[in-house]
C-alpha positions as CSV (number, residue, x, y, z in Angstrom):
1,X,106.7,23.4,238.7
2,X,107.3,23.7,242.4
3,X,108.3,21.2,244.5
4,X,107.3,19.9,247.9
5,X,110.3,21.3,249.9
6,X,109.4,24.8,248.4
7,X,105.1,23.8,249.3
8,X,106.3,23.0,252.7
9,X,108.2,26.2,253.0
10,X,105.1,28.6,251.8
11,X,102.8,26.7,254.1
12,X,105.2,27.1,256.5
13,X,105.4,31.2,255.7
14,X,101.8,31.4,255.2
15,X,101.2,30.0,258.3
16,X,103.4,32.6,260.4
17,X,101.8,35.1,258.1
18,X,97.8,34.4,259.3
19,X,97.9,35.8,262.6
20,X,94.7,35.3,265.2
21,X,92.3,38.3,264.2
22,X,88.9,39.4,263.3
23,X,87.6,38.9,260.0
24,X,88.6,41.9,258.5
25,X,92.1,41.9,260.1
26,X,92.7,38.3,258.6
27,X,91.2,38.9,255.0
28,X,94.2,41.8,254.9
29,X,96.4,39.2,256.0
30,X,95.2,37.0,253.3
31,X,95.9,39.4,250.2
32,X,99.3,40.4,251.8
33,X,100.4,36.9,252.1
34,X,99.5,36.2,248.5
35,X,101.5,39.0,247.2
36,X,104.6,37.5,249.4
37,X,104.0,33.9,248.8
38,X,102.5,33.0,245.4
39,X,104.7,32.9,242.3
40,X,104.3,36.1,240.3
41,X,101.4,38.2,241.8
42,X,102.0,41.4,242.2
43,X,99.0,42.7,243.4
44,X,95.8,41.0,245.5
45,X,92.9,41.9,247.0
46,X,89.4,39.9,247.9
47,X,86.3,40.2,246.7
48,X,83.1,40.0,248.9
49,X,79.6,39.7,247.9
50,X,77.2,40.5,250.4
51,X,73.5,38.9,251.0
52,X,71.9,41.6,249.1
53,X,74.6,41.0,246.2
54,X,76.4,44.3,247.0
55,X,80.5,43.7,245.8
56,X,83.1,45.3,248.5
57,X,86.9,44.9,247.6
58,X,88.7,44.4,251.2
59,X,92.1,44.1,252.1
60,X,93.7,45.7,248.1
61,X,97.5,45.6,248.5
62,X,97.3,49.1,246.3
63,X,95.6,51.4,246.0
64,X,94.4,51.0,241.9
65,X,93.1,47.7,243.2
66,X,90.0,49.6,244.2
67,X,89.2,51.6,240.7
68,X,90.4,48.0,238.8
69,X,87.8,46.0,241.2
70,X,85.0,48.4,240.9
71,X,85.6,48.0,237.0
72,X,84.9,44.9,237.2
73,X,81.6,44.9,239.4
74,X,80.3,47.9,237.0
75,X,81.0,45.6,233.7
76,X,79.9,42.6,235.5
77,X,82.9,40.7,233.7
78,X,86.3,40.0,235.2
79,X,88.2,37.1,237.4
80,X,87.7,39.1,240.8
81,X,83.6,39.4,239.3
82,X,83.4,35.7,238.2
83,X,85.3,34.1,241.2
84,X,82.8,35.8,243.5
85,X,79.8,35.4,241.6
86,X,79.7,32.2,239.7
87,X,82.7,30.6,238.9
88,X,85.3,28.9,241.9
89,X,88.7,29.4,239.6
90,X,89.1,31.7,236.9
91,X,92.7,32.6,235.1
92,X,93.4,34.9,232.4
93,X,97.1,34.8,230.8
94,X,96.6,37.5,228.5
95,X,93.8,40.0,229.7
96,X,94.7,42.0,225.9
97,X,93.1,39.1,223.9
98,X,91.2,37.3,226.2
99,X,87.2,37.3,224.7
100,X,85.9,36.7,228.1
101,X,86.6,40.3,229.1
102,X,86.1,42.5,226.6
103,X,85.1,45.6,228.2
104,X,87.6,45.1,231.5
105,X,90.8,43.7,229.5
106,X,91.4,46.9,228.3
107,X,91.2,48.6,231.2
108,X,93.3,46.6,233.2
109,X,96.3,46.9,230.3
110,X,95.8,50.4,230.6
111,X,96.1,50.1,234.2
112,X,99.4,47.8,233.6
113,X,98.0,45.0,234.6
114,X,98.6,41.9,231.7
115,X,96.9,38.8,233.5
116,X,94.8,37.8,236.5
117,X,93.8,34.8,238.6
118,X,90.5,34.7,241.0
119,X,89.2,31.7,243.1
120,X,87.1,31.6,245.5
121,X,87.8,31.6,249.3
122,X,84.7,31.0,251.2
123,X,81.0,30.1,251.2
124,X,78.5,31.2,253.6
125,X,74.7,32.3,253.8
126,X,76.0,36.3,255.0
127,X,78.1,36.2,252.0
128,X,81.0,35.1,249.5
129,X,84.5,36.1,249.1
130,X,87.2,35.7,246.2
131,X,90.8,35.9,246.3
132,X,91.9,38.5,243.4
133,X,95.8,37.8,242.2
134,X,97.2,40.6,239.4
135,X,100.3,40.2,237.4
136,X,102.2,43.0,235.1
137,X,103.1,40.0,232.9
138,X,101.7,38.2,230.2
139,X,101.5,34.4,230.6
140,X,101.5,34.3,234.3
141,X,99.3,32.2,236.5
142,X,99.2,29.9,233.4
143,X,100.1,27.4,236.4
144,X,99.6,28.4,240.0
145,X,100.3,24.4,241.0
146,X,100.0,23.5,244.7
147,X,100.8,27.2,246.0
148,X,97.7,27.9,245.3
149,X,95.9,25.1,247.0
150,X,97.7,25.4,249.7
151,X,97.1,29.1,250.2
152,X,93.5,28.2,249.8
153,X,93.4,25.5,252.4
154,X,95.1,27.8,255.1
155,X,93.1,30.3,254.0
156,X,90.0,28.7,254.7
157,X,91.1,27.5,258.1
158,X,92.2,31.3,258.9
159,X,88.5,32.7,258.0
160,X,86.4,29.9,260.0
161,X,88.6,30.9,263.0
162,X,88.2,34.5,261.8
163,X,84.4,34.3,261.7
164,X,84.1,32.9,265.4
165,X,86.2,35.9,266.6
166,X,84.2,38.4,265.1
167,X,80.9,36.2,266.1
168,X,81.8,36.4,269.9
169,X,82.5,39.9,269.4
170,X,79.4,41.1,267.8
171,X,77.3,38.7,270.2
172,X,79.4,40.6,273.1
173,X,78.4,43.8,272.0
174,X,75.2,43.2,271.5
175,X,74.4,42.1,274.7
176,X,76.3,45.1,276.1
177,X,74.0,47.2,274.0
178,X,70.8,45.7,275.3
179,X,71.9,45.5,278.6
180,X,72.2,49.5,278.4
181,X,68.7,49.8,276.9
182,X,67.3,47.1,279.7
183,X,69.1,50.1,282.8
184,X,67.4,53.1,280.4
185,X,63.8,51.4,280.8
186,X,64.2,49.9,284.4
187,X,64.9,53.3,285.3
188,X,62.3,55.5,283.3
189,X,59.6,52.5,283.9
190,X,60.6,51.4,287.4
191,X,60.8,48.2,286.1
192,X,62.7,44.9,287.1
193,X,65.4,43.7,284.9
194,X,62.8,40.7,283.6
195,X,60.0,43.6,282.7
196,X,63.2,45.5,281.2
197,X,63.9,42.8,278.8
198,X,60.1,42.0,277.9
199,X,59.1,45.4,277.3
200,X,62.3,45.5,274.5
201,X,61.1,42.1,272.8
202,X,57.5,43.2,272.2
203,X,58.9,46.1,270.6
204,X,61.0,44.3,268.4
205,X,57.9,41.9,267.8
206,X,55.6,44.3,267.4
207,X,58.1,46.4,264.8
208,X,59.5,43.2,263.1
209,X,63.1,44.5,264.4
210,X,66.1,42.9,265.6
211,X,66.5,43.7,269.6
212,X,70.2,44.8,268.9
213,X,68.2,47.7,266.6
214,X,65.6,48.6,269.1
215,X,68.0,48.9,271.6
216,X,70.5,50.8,270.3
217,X,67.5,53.2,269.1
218,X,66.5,53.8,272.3
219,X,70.2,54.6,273.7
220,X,70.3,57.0,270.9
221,X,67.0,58.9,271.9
222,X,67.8,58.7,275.5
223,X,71.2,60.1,274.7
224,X,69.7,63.1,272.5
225,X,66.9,63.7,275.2
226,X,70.1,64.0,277.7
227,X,72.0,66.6,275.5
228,X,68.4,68.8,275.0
229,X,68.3,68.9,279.1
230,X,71.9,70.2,279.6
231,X,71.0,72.9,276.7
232,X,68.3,73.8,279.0
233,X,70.2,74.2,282.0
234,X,72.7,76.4,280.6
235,X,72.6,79.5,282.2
236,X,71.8,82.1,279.4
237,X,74.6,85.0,278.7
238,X,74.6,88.2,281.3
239,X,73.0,91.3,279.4
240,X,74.8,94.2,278.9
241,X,74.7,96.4,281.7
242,X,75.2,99.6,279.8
243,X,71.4,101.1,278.7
């Protein structure tokens, strides 16, 4: 059992370990962390399920991590499957006889992997993500205590903060991208920068399109249409003067 000097000490460790960042840069920090900070994993990673269900591992501390996950997404069984798809904590001592994971426990102890721990890390309407903790011994995780409920905590504190990041950054770059598009069609159109705008929403009204999309499909046609006139221009090769 740990104690609360050694909970005060991880939290205090975790806490120098979850660095401001994006999303992506902090779930990596996450499964890092884990490996450092909780009792007897070895190996972590995080599962995320997408809106349209679609499973991702991010952040795998090794490389098997990614063949192991995707095991588990194809066999639909498994912690690092469960934790992000139904259940909120899922341990498994003894992956070898553990009738829950018939098809997967076999090819995690082939893999060297004896037992695994999954709970889930955050909630949202874009998508769901579970912490995935692997151990080359039987009988771990068989009590992750207040390690684990700290590292959750933090966790979810580090991914709200995390999300707003990457929020202002994709709102930034959207409205770099349509303010792009609004200079292509002022200056094709002769329109003002009001016009500009309009004419881009009807199109993404009319199409059932996010303006971010229209937008950065016109960029990409102006951009082509700019390439095909320098091929023009090019002078063609001299001909042979010899005949």
């Amino acid at each position: 059992m740990i104690d609360d000097q050694s909970l005060l000490e991880s939290a205090r460790r975790l806490s120098e370990a979850l660095a401001p960042g994006d999303l992506d840069a902090t779930l990596t920090q996450l499964t890092a962390a884990a490996v450092d900070l909780i009792p007897e994993v070895v190996y972590a990673s995080i599962t995320v399920r997408h809106g349209d269900d679609r499973l991702e591992t991010v952040g795998p501390t090794h490389p098997a991590l990614i063949e192991l996950d995707k095991a588990q997404y194809t066999f639909h069984e498994g912690p690092c499957y469960d934790a992000a798809t139904d259940e909120t904590h899922v341990v498994s001592t003894n992956l070898s006889e553990d009738p829950r994971f018939m098809k997967y426990g076999p090819v995690a102890v082939e893999a060297g992997i004896r037992a695994q721990a999954a709970f889930r890390l955050f909630d949202s309407r874009e998508s769901q993500g579970a912490l995935n903790l692997y151990a080359t011994e039987v009988g771990a995780f068989e009590d992750l205590g207040g390690t684990a409920a700290l590292f959750k905590h933090q966790a979810a504190v580090a991914i709200s903060y995390a999300r707003e990041v990457t929020n202002l950054k994709e709102a930034l770059e959207t409205r770099k991208t349509i303010g792009q598009a609004m200079g292509i069609v002022m200056e094709r159109y002769q329109l003002t920068d009001d016009r500009a705008f309009a004419f881009l929403t009807r199109l993404s009204q009319q199409r059932n399109v996010k303006l971010r999309l229209v937008a950065q499909e016109l960029i990409a046609a102006s951009d082509e249409r700019g390439n095909e006139e320098r091929d023009d221009e090019e002078p063609s090769a001299p001909q042979d003067a010899a005949g």
